[in-house]
C-alpha positions in Angstrom: 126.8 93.2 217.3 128.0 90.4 215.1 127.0 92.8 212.1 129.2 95.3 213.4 132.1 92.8 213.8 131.8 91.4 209.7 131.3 94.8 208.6 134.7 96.2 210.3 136.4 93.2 208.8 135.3 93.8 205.7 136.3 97.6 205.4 140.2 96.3 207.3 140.2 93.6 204.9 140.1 96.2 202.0 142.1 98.5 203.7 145.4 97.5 202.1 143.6 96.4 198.2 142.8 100.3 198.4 146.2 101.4 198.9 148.1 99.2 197.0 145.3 100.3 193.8 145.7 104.0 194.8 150.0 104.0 195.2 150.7 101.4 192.3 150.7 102.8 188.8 149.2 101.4 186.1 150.4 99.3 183.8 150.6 100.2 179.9 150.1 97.6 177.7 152.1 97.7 174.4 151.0 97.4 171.3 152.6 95.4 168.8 152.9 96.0 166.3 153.8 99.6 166.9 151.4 102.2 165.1 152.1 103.5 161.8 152.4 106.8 160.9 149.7 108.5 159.3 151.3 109.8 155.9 151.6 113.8 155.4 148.7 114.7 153.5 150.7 117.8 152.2 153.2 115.7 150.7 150.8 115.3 147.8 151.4 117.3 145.1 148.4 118.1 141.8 149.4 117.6 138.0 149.7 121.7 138.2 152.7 121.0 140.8 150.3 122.7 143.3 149.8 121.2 147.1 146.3 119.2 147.2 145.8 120.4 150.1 146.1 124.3 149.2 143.5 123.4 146.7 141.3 121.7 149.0 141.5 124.4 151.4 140.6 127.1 148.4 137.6 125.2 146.8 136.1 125.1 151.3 136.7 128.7 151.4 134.9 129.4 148.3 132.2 127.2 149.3 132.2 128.6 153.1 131.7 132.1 151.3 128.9 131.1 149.0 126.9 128.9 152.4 127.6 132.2 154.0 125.8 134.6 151.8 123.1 131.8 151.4 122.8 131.6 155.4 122.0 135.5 155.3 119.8 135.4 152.9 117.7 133.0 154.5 118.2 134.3 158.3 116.3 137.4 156.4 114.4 135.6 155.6 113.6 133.9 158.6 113.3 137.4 160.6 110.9 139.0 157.9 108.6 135.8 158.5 108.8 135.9 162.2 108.1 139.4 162.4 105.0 139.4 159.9 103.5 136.7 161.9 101.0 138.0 164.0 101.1 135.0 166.8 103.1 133.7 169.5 103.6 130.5 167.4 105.7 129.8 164.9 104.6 128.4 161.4 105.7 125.3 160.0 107.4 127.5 157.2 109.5 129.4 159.9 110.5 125.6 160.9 111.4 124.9 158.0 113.1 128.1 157.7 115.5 127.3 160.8 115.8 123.3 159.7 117.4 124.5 156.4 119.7 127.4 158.4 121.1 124.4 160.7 122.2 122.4 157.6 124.0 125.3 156.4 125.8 126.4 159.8 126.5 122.4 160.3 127.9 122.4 156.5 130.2 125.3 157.1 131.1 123.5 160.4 132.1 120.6 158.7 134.4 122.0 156.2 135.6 124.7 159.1 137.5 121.6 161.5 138.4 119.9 158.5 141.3 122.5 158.4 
């Protein structure tokens, strides 16, 4: 019984914690000093008078194009292997194979959210 008794004051002695936590809002802490602003990156402007960044994004595309044509290749690759094998289990080669088809989809990936 006495149990019961600390138990019940417990939970009523949280009671109004709970409340207060759940109504209140939080508090923000500022930050001092206040954040800088990250500069523009296309603000910055080649020899050529060209953006940088127009040149950066031409040089990805033409390297998303080439990792591209590479990653087809070697998904052909991968499929001629897979369906000459004979067995349920794949070859160290074929693993290989896929290792090497990851680093290309994770290169073009890379390049792809840098836009």
């Amino acid at each position: 019984m006495t149990r019961h008794r600390n138990l019940r004051r417990v939970f009523l002695g949280m009671a109004p914690a709970t409340l207060l936590a759940r109504f209140l809002p939080a508090q923000e802490i500022p930050s001092y000093p206040p954040p800088i602003p990250p500069s523009r990156p296309d603000d910055v402007r080649l020899p050529n008078g060209k953006k940088q960044r127009d040149a950066i994004l031409k040089a990805d595309y033409e390297h998303n194009l080439k990792d591209a044509q590479e990653l087809v290749t070697r998904t052909r690759d991968f499929q001629q292997g897979l369906e000459k094998s004979d067995q349920y289990v794949l070859s160290l080669g074929l693993l290989k194979q896929l290792d090497d088809i990851e680093k290309i989809t994770r290169r073009i990936r890379g390049r792809m959210r840098r836009i």
